[in-house]
C-alpha positions, 0 to 999 in steps of 0.5 A: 500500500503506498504512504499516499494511500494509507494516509488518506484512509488512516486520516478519514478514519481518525479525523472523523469524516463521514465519507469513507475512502475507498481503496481499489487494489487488485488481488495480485501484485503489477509490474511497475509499468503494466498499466491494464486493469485486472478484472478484481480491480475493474468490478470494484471501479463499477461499483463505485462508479454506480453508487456514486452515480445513484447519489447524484441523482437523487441529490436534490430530487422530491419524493413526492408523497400524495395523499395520507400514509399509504395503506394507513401502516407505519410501514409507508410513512415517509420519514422526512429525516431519513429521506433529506438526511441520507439521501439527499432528497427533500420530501413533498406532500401533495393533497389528493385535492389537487388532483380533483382541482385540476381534473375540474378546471381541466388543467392537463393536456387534453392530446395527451389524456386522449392518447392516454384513454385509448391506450387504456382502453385498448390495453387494460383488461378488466379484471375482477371486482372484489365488491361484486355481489357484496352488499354495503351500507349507503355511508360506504357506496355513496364514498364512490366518487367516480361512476364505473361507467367513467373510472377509466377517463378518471384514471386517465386523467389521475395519472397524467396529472400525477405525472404533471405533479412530479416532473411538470409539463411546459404544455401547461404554461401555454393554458395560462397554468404558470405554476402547474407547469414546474412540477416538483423534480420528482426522483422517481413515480410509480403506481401498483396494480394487480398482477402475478409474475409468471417468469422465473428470474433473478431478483433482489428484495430490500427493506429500510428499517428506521431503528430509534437511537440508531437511524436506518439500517438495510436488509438484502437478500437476493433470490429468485421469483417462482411459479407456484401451483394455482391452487396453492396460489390461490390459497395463499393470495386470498390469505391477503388482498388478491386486488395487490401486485403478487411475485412468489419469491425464493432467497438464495440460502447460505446455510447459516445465520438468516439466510440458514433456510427461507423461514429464517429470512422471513424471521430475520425480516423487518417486516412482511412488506419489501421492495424487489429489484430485477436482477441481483444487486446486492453488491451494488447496493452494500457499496451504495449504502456505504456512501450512504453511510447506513448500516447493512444488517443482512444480505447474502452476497458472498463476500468476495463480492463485497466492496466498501470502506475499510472502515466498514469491514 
């Protein structure tokens, strides 16, 4: 290791500084004037380059929370702390009465809804009511808004102005909406809808726990989606609510600790709720939390894939 190296990681060790230094050497020792990248070295390089690609995206980004607490579970409350503090996102709050006032004042692009309601309507398949047949009470029917005859130009409407919201539309300046037209500089939007994967793939779940006295911590496991039998699924989907998004999930074990088999996943698990993530980036995202600086809990890499700051060995 040279004198330049160990002082840099000596100094942000000892002075406290909340970045680490990250070191990339190679497994093997070079010639002085061999000036390839070994493969070792050349992994370590993407994943740094990643993570710190991540952090600048979402530097100075919105979340964008519409409405109240999602689902109303402490588990979709957004932490505003957490998102400015770690992250470097700023947290926004938009009432679902804004919608409604640009849906009644039209102030959307009217090509943009047309293009919109003929996609859906020649797309989306109608799936099953879950209130078909039931019998409920006037103060719970009269809650629907929307007549069914008119739910899909609604949600034509929802979600072009949703869009609006987040990353603002210059089309709306030419209507006379100046302020409508900035949007939030959103990081990211998305929306859930009732489905089942079919395929088996490579994916990776994620949780973020906030732990009082500490701040938050991360749990990875990657794995892989599996098809079940359709009347096992069907058994274990209306266990739940069968309108949710539904993806069977199998993590890769490691024979020990939480990853010992797949009951102790779930038992080592925050919470009965995650994120999943095509793909297996376990180790990109160990290395993006390390920039981060939150902690990793639990994951499964295998740890040569492992890179972060010495200090976090």
């Amino acid at each position: 290791m040279s004198d330049n190296i160990k002082s840099v990681l000596t100094n942000r060790r000892l002075n406290g500084l909340h970045i680490g230094a990250f070191s990339m050497y190679g497994h093997d020792v070079q010639d002085i004037d061999d000036n390839t990248i070994p493969a070792d070295v050349a992994e370590k390089m993407l994943l740094w380059a990643k993570g710190a690609i991540a952090v600048g995206q979402m530097k100075d980004k919105a979340y964008v929370n519409l409405g109240g607490v999602a689902m109303g579970i402490v588990g979709s409350y957004c932490d505003m702390s957490f998102m400015q503090k770690y992250l470097g996102i700023r947290a926004e709050f938009i009432d679902l009465t804004e919608i409604l006032r640009r849906i009644n004042l039209e102030i959307f692009d009217k090509d943009e809804y047309e293009k919109a309601l003929a996609w859906i309507k020649s797309s989306c398949k109608e799936g099953f009511d879950k209130n078909k047949g039931k019998s409920f009470p006037e103060i719970i029917t009269r809650s629907k808004y929307i007549p069914a005859d008119k739910d899909r130009e609604f949600i034509a409407k929802f979600t072009i102005i949703v869009n609006d919201i987040l990353y603002g539309n210059n089309k709306l300046d030419e209507m006379g909406w100046h302020e409508e037209v900035l949007g939030k500089n959103a990081i990211a939007g998305g929306f859930s809808s009732h489905f089942k994967t079919q395929a088996e793939m490579p994916v990776t779940m994620l949780r973020v726990n906030i732990v009082d006295g500490i701040g938050p911590v991360i749990q990875i496991a990657e794995g892989y989606t599996c098809v079940l039998p359709d009347d096992v699924h069907e058994k274990l989907d209306k266990r739940t609510d069968p309108t949710w998004p539904t993806t069977w999930f199998a993590p890769i074990l490691t024979g020990k600790g939480a990853f010992k088999d797949v009951y102790s996943v779930m038992a080592n698990w925050g919470a009965n709720h995650g994120v999943t993530i095509g793909g297996h980036i376990g180790a990109e995202l160990i290395t993006l939390c390390s920039m981060l600086r939150i902690p990793v809990t639990m994951h499964n890499v295998p740890d040569e894939k492992v890179y972060r700051p010495h200090a976090w060995a």
